[in-house]
C-alpha positions, 0 to 999 in steps of 0.5 A: 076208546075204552078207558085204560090205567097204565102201570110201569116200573123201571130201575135202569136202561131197560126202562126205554122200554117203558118210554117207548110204549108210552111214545107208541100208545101216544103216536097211536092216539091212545092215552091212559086215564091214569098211570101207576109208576115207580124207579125211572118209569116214574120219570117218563110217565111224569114227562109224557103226563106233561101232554105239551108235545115235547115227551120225545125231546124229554127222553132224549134229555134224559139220557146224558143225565141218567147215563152219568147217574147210573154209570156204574150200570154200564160197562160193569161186569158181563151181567146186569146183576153184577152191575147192580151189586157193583153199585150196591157195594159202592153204595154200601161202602159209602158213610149216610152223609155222603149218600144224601149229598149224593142223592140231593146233589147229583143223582135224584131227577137230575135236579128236576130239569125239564121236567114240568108238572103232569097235566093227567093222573099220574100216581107215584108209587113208594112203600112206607118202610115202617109199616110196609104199606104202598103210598100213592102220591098223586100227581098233585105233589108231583116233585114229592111223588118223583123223589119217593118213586125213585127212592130205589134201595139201597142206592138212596136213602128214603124219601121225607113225606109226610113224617113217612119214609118211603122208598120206591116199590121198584125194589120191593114188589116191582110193581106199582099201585099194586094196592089199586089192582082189586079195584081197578076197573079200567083195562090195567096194561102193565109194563114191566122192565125189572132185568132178570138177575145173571146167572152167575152164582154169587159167592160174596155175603152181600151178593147173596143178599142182592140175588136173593131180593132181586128173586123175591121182586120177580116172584112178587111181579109174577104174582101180581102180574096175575092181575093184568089185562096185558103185559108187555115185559121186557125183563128179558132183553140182550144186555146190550139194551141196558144203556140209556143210547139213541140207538137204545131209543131208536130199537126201543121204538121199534120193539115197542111198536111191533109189540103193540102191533102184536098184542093188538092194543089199538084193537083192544082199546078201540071196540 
């Protein structure tokens, strides 16, 4: 088999996607080298870098926990980007201390419940905000890797590490190791579930912020994805797969097999 490095982001009930070819690649019996992650992805590619068998029981545990800390994400508004502002403003409104109780609380990793630490090379992709560089932080200091990884702004505060603060790349290019792209010379498959914003037109000072970071990442995603072997992206898909089901799971599955199928990965991989 041809080796090959796994790139994958996330930032809310798309990124089943993300776990799903993950779940396919590993039924197939094709496992990356190593996987560049960021948001939620970076969750699931920590939880598939365990290799002990139980990703799936993994995923399904996920689903109450992430449902809970990003409800706001779910039945707010008729478009993903007026959920995510709604929790921007949530967010916004909110004082510092209160977003770190929050974040240390309730909503970072879901305090880290069984999740176990990576038994392959994971990457845990973040961006030192003080000198806008990418920070790779190996799987090595896995639960320093998750939290930064899943540093998203504005909606936690950056992750300590190393007298650095990081937040995670998901919100800054969409694309994780996008520093290792040169240099790469494994077969570089992306996956990318960043959502697409509405097409309502924002009116409100910070909605209009919002659109207009959202439009960057997609601007900076496209120009990296330049750079892949393959793409899978998922940016694109009904609003209705947005939620963290099982029967978000069971079509995220099924999507993510037929996809595979259509991109003749196994092909790919195995001449």
């Amino acid at each position: 088999m041809k080796n090959f490095a796994l790139y994958l982001n996330g930032i809310n009930g798309f990124s089943l996607l993300g776990a799903a070819i993950l779940n396919e690649l590993e039924s197939e019996g094709l496992t990356p080298d190593r996987i560049y992650a960021c948001g939620i992805g970076a969750l699931f590619a920590n939880d598939f870098a365990a290799m002990d068998g139980k990703f799936e029981e993994r995923v399904i545990y996920r689903f109450p926990h992430l449902s809970k800390s990003f409800r706001l994400f779910i039945n707010t508004g008729e478009s993903l980007f007026s959920k995510f502002t709604n929790m921007y403003k949530l967010a916004t409104s909110m004082t510092s201390k209160h977003i770190k109780g929050m974040v240390r609380e309730k909503v970072m990793l879901s305090r880290l419940e069984n999740t176990s630490r990576p038994q392959m090379d994971v990457f845990f992709s973040a961006v030192n905000i003080l000198k806008a560089k990418e920070v790779l932080i190996t799987s090595r200091e896995w639960k320093a890797g998750l939290k930064a990884a899943m540093s998203v702004t504005p909606i936690f505060v950056p992750a300590d590490y190393r007298n650095q603060k990081l937040v995670s790349t998901t919100s800054l290019t969409g694309v994780p190791g996008f520093s290792t792209l040169d240099e790469e010379e494994s077969i570089k498959i992306f996956v990318n579930t960043m959502p697409l914003p509405g097409k309502k037109k924002p009116t409100r000072t910070w909605e209009i912020m919002m659109r207009a970071d959202y439009m960057r990442t997609i601007a900076l995603t496209e120009h990296y994805s330049k750079k892949f072997d393959v793409i899978f992206n998922f940016s694109n898909l009904p609003i209705s797969m947005s939620d963290f089901s099982l029967d978000s799971w069971t079509r995220a599955k099924k999507i993510a097999k037929d996809m595979l199928k259509e991109k003749e990965i196994s092909k790919l991989l195995t001449l």
